[in-house]
Phi, psi and omega in degrees: 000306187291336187281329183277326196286292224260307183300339191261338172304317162321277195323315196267008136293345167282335200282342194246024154288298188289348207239296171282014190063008170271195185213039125181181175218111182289140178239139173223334182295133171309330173273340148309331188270324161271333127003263181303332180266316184095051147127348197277168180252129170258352174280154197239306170261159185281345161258030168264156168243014164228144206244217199251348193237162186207154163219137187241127195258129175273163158277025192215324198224165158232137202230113179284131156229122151213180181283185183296346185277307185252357192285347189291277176326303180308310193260011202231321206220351191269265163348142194265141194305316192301313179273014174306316210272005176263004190245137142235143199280170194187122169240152162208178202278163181272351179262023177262122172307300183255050175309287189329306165312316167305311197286324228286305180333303168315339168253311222269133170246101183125199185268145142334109151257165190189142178272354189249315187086030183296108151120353213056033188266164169281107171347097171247134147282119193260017192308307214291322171280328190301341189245026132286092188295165180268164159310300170342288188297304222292325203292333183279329185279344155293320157337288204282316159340272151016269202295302196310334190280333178305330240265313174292290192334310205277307154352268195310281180340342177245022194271120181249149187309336185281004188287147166255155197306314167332285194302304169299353183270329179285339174275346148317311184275343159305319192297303191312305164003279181295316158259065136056034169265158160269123192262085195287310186194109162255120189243127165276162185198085180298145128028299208246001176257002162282354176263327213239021182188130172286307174268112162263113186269124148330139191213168190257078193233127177286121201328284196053212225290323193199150163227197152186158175247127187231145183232127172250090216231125161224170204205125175030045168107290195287151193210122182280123168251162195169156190222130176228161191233135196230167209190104199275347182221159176274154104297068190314329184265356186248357179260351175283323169306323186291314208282359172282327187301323177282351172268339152292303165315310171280001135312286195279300194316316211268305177336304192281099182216145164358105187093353203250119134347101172330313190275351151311301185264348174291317198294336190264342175287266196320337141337298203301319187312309213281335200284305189257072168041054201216017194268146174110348200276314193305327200257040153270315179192173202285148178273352203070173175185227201264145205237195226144215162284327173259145177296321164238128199270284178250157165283089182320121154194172183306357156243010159320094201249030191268141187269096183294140173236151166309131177076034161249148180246147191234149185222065203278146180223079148306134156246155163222128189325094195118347189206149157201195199179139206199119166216194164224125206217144156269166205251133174140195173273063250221008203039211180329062201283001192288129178282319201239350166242048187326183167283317181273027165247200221250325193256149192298164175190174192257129172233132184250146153266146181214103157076004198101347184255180204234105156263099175269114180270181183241128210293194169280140138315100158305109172242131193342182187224327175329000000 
């Protein structure tokens, strides 16, 4: 399955290798790299976005080229064993300036296609093939849901108002840790920093009556975002604020379906914001869009003209100020598509109806104050 599944990915970089007249396509951006291998890693640090390794596809041959530093690794712990025999490794020293290149010379016959434009080569966007995910790919993003969503589970519920912002980003990150997750982005969101930052960098401010935690977490290239939100005491007005807040967001979930306009369900998220008396809340801060290999692949806004497909997956974060709701769901038939709010988990939630269909968000967490 996974072998067929890549030879047809191959096949559709020969076809704009052939479409565009050239004789090959260096791929280099990490996300991309992982992409095209079904999880491997070309990176060294976690924000890079050109990695140590590139791969480059012929009408003929598919080529690993990195240096003498990764190349051991890379073919030893990166690879799924079954596509190991569809690569050939390219190696050169890491200190040679134009290593890469040399070999690259050394194959190619005709014009450079490239995801960088590395090289005087001609520029391709691969967005539009990278976020249509495989069975494969979907079965991995379901995993990694899965765990982020135990990650919240097992966390929050032990959570004290006196905990610092701090302290919770370090129990995230152990938690990710411990399942092979890449922790891409953790924001704690103490009281006082949910009135006071749409983006909060963890700080050492203490949790005090209520927060959320948003998470960007990856695994073999794909990456889930998600937010879940908690509370030491009830508030009637901030869970009548979540659940509005969560009614926008599940607005923009039941929209996002196959053929529908990106700029299509952002117009329909902002409708819902004006619906609970909130318009005008969106242009405070990004709304989300379709999600992937990039914590966001494209963006939601009113010009968004990218076309949502079967397998593409969204990651929409209406916010209002103090609260936000946040998963990741995929589009298409897909049974249980919230990837990161499952069926099987533990935490309470909201349910909206549309139309015969069920959007579930996830409520605030009371946690215990002992």
């Amino acid at each position: 399955m996974l072998i067929e599944e890549f030879r047809r990915r191959i096949d559709g970089l020969r076809e704009e290798i052939s479409s565009r007249g050239a004789g090959a396509f260096l791929i280099s951006k990490c996300c991309n790299f992982s992409w095209v291998t079904f999880g491997a890693r070309s990176h060294i640090t976690l924000n890079s976005t050109e990695g140590e390794a590139s791969v480059l596809v012929t009408l003929d041959r598919v080529y690993i080229i990195t240096n003498n530093i990764e190349k051991q690794r890379i073919q030893e712990v990166e690879f799924h064993e079954e596509l190991l025999g569809e690569f050939g490794f390219l190696e050169y020293n890491w200190f040679e300036t134009y290593g890469e290149k040399r070999l690259i010379d050394n194959l190619l016959k005709g014009k450079l296609l490239s995801d960088t434009g590395r090289y005087d080569s001609e520029y391709v966007d691969l967005t539009e093939m990278r976020t249509v995910l495989s069975v494969y790919e979907i079965e991995t993003y379901r995993a990694l849901g899965r765990d982020c969503d135990d990650i919240f589970s097992s966390i929050i519920p032990g959570l004290k108002r006196n905990m610092t912002e701090l302290e919770v980003q370090g129990l995230f990150y152990e938690a990710m840790s411990k399942r092979d997750i890449e922790p891409i982005l953790t924001l704690v969101f103490s009281e006082d920093s949910s009135l006071s930052y749409r983006h909060n960098l963890s700080r050492n401010v203490k949790l005090d009556r209520r927060g959320f935690v948003s998470i960007c977490a990856r695994r073999r290239g794909l990456i889930v975002s998600s937010s879940r939100s908690f509370m030491f005491e009830p508030v009637e007005e901030i869970s009548l604020q979540h659940e509005r807040n969560c009614f926008v967001d599940a607005v923009a979930i039941d929209s996002s379906k196959p053929g529908e306009r990106l700029s299509n369900v952002f117009e329909k998220l902002v409708e819902a914001y004006e619906h609970v008396g909130r318009g005008g809340e969106w242009k405070l801060h990004h709304q989300g869009g379709v999600a992937g290999y990039l914590p966001r692949e494209v963006h939601g806004n009113l010009k968004s003209d990218f076309i949502l497909k079967r397998g593409n997956a969204v990651a929409w974060n209406p916010t209002i100020r103090g609260t936000k709701s946040e998963d990741t769901v995929l589009i298409g038939d897909f049974g249980d598509s919230n990837i990161s709010f499952p069926q099987t988990s533990s935490w309470p939630e909201l349910k909206y109806e549309f139309d015969g269909s069920t959007v579930r968000r996830p409520a605030i967490l009371l946690v215990d104050k002992v």
